[in-house]
C-alpha positions in Angstrom: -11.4 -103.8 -101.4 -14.0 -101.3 -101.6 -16.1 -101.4 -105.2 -14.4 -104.4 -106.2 -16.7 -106.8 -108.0 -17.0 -110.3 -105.9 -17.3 -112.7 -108.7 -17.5 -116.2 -106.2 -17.7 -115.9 -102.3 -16.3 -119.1 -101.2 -14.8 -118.9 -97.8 -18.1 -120.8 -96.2 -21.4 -121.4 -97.1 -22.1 -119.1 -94.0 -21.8 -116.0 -95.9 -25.1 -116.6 -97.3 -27.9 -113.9 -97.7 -31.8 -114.0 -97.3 -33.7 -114.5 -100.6 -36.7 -112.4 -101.2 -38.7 -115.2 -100.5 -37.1 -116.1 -97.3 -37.9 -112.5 -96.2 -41.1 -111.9 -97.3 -41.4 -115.0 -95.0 -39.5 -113.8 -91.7 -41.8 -110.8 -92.4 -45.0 -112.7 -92.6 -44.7 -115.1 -89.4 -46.5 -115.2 -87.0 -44.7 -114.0 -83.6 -45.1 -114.4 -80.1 -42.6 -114.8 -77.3 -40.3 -118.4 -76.9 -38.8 -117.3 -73.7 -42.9 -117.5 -72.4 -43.4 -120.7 -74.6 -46.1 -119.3 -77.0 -43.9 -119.4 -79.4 -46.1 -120.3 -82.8 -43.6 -120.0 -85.2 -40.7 -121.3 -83.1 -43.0 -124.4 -82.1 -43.8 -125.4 -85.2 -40.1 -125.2 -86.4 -38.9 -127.7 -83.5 -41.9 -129.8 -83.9 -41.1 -129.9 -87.7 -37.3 -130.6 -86.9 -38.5 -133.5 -84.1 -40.5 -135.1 -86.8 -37.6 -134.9 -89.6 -35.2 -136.5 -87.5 -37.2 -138.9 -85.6 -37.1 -137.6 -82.3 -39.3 -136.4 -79.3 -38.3 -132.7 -79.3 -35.8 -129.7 -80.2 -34.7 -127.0 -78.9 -34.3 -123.7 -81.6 -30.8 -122.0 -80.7 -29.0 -119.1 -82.2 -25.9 -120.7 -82.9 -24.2 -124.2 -84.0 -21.6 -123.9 -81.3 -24.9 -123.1 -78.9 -26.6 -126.3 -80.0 -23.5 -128.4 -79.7 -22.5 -127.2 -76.0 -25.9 -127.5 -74.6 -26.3 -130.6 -75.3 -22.8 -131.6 -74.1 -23.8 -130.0 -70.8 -27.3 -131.8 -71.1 -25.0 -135.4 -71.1 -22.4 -134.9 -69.0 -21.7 -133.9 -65.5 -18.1 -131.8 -64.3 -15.1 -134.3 -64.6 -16.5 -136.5 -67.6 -14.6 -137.3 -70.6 -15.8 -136.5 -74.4 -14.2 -138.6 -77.2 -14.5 -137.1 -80.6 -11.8 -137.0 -83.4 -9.0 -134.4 -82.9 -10.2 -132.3 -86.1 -13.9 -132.0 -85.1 -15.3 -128.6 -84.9 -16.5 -129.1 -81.0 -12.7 -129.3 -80.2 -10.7 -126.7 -82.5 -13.5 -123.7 -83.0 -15.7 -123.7 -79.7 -13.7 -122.0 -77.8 -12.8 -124.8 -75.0 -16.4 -124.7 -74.1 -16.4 -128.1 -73.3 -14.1 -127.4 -70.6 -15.3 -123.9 -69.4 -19.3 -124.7 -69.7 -19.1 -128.2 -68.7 -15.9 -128.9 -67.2 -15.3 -131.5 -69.2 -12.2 -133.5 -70.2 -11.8 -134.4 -73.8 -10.1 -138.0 -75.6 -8.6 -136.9 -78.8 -9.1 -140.2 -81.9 -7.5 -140.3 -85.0 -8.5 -140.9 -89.3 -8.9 -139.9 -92.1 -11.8 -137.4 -93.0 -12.6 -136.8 -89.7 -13.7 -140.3 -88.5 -12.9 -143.2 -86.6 -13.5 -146.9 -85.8 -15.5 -148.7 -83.5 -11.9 -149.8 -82.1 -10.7 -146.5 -81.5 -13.7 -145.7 -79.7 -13.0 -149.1 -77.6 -9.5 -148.0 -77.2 -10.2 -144.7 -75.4 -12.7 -145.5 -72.9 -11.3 -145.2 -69.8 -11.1 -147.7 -66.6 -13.9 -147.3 -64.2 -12.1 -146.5 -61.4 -12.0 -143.5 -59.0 -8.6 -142.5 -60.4 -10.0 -141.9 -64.2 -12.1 -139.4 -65.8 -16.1 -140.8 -66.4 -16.1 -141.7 -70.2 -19.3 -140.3 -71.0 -20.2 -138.9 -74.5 -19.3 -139.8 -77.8 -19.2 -137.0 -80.5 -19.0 -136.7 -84.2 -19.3 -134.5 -86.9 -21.1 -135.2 -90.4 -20.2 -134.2 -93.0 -16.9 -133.4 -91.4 -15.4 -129.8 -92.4 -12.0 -130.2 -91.7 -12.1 -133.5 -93.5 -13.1 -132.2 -96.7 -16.9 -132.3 -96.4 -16.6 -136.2 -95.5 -19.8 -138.1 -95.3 -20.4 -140.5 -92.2 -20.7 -144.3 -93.9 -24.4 -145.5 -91.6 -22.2 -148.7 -90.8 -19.2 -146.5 -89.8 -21.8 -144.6 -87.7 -23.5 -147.7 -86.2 -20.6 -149.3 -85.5 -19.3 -146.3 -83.2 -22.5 -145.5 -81.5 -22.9 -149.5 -80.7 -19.9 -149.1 -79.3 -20.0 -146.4 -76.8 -23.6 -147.5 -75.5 -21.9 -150.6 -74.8 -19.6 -149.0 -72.6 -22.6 -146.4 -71.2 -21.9 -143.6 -73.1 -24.3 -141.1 -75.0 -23.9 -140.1 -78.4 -24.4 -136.3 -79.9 -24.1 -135.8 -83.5 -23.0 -132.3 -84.2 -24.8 -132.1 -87.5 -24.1 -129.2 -88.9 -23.8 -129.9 -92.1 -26.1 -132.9 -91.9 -28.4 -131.5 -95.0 -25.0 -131.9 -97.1 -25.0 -135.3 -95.8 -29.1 -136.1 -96.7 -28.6 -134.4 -100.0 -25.6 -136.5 -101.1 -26.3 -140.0 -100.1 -30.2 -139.3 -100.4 -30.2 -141.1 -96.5 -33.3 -139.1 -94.3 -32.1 -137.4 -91.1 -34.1 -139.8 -88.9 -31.7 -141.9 -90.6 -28.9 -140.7 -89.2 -30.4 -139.6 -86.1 -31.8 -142.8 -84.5 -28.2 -143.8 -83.3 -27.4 -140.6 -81.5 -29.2 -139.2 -78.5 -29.0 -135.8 -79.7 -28.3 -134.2 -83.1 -27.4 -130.3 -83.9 -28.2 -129.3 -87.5 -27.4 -125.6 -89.1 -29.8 -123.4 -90.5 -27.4 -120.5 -91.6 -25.1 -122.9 -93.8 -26.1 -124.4 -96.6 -29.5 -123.6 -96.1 -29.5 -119.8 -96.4 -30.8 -118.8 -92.7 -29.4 -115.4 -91.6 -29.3 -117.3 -88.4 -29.9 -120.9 -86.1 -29.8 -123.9 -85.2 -31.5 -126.6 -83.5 -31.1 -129.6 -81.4 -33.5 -132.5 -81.8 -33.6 -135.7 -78.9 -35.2 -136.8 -76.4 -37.9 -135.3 -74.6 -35.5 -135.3 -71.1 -32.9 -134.0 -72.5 -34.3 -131.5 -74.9 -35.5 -130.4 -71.3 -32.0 -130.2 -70.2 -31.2 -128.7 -73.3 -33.9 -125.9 -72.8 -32.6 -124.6 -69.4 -28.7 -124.6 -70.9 -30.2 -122.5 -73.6 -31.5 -120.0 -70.9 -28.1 -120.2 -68.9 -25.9 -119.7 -71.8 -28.3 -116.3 -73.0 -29.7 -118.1 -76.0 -33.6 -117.5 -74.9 -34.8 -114.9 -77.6 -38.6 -113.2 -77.7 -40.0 -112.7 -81.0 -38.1 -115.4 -82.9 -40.4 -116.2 -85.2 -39.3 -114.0 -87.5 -35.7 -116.1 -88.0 -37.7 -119.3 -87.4 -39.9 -118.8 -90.5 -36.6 -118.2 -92.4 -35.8 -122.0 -91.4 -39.1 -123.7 -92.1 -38.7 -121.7 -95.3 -35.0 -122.9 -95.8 -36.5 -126.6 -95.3 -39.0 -126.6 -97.7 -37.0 -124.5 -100.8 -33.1 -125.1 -99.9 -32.6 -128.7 -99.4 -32.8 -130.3 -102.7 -30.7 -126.9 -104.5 -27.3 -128.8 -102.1 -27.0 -131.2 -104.9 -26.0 -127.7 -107.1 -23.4 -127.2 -104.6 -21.8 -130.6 -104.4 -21.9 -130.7 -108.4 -19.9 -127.5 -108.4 -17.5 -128.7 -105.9 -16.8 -131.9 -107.9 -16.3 -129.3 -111.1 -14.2 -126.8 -109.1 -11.9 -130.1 -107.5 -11.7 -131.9 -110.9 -10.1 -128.4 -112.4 -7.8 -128.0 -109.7 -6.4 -131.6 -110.5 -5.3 -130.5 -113.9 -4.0 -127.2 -113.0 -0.3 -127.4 -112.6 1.0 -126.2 -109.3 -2.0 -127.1 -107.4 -2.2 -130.3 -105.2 -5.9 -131.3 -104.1 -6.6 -132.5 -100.8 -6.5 -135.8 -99.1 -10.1 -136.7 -99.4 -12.0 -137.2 -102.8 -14.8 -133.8 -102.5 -18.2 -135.6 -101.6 -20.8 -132.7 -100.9 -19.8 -129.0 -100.9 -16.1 -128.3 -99.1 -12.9 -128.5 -101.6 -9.3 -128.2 -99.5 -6.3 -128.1 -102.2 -2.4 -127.1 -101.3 -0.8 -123.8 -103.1 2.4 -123.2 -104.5 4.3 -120.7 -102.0 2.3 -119.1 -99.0 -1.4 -119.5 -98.4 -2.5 -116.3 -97.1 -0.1 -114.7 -100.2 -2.1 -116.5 -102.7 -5.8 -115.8 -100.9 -4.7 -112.1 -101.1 -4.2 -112.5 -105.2 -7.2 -114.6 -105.2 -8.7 -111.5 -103.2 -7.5 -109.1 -105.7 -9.1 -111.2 -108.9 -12.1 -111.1 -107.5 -12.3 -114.9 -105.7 -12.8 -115.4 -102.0 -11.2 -117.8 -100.4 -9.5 -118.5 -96.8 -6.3 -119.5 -96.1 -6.8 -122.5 -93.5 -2.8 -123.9 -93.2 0.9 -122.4 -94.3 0.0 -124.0 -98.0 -4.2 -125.2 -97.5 -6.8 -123.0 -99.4 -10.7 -123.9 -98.8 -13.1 -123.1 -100.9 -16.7 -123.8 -99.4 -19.5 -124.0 -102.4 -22.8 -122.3 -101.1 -25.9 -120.5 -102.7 -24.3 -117.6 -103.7 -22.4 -118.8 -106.0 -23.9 -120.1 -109.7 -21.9 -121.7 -112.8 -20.4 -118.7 -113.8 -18.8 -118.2 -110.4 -16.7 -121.8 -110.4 -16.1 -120.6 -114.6 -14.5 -117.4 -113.0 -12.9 -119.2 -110.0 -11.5 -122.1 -112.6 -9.9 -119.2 -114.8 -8.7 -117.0 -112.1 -6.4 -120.1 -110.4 -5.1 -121.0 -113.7 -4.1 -117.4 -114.1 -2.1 -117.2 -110.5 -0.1 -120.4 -111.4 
């Protein structure tokens, strides 16, 4: 509605705008052209990013779904198999891209919050014969969106990387929301980096980035990486400008997380006392809150709408409400207040 006064955005922490700071930043970097490799400000952002999470190199991309099919292309060949958990993003919102960019087959596990046990991953490895598809990458997702903003246990995560390397497989993290994940459990990203080969991470989620990502591995297939970028259109010129918004993001917008997690816990606690509302499955650990509605979903994100509270509508009775930058104290006060009004 046109006019209408927003008081909490909270359909994703991708709706985030550039501080002041970030753009004084983005308009202060120093530019040249990435597709020519001279780069400054987009070499120092991937060396940065190599460092952080232990790696060789990255490769700077516009998008998270860019970072996580180039480096499934970069680890498989036509006719593989991917296991990953049925809910992860790679599967439900990359538009088959496994299959149309790398021809890919894909082995579907099962849990709660989006992950799965060294035994599952056991379980779906295919027979090496010529009659099977090539079991060759494991993915997962931390924190896990569709699981409620679930956070990787490190022996959960060892234990299913030890796993497929056993049976020859590469691992890719799609990491996304990995600064949720560093943030919350106070783990470093070289942490959870050293048992995958590659690792995606977001710059225009909870860190504030108008836009990128990057993946970090490596220094073969980073390589690999590199030319998928190029096939796929991802190469930009002057990029500096959006990578001095992430190297500023980094250094400012990492610690601040913690703000969002406290407000999610604030936001889920009230919606436990609220008659009428039933929260999710998974107890909120960083920044995502799923709870059911009485009646229709998209019904009630229309009222929501109406009062001023943004929200999507992600299942027949599901709400989500995604805790980001953009929205202070007085925001989850307001969003509190309006859902004990609709009930």
């Amino acid at each position: 509605m046109v006019g209408m006064k927003i008081h909490a955005d909270l359909r994703s922490d991708t709706i985030t705008l550039p501080s002041e700071a970030m753009k004084h930043a983005m308009l202060e970097a120093e530019l040249g052209d990435d597709v020519l490799g001279d780069e400054p400000t987009v070499l120092k952002l991937q060396d940065a990013v190599a460092d952080l999470f232990g790696k060789e190199a990255a490769c700077f991309v516009p998008s998270g779904t860019m970072a996580n099919q180039a480096a499934i292309r970069a680890h498989t060949q036509p006719g593989d198999e991917i296991v990953t958990h049925r809910d992860n993003h790679i599967y439900l919102y990359e538009s088959g891209a496994w299959a149309a960019i790398s021809g890919c087959s894909i082995r579907l596990l099962d849990g709660a919050g989006g992950q799965f046990s060294a035994e599952d991953v056991e379980a779906a490895v295919q027979h090496k014969d010529a009659h099977f598809p090539n079991s060759a990458l494991l993915v997962a997702e931390n924190t896990h969106n569709r699981g409620g903003g679930t956070i990787w246990p490190m022996e959960r995560t060892e234990a299913v990387t030890a796993m497929a390397r056993r049976h020859g497989m590469r691992c890719h993290l799609d990491g996304a929301r990995i600064w949720n994940a560093c943030a919350a459990t106070g783990i470093e990203p070289a942490e959870y980096a050293r048992c995958f080969d590659t690792v995606s991470a977001c710059f225009s989620k909870g860190l504030g980035c108008p836009v990128g990502s990057i993946v970090a591995g490596d220094r073969e297939s980073i390589h690999r990486v590199h030319r998928i970028r190029k096939l796929l259109g991802g190469t930009m010129r002057q990029s500096g400008m959006l990578a001095a918004a992430c190297l500023h993001a980094m250094e400012h917008n990492r610690a601040r997380l913690a703000d969002d997690h406290r407000r999610a816990r604030r936001l889920a606690d009230a919606i436990v006392d609220i008659p009428g509302l039933e929260p999710g499955p998974a107890p909120v650990e960083t920044n995502i809150v799923y709870f059911d509605v009485p009646g229709e979903a998209d019904g009630f994100s229309e009222r929501l709408d109406a009062a001023g509270i943004r929200m999507f509508a992600v299942g027949p009775r599901t709400m989500r409400a995604v805790l980001n930058l953009m929205v202070d104290d007085d925001g989850i006060d307001r969003t509190i207040e309006v859902l004990r009004t609709l009930v």
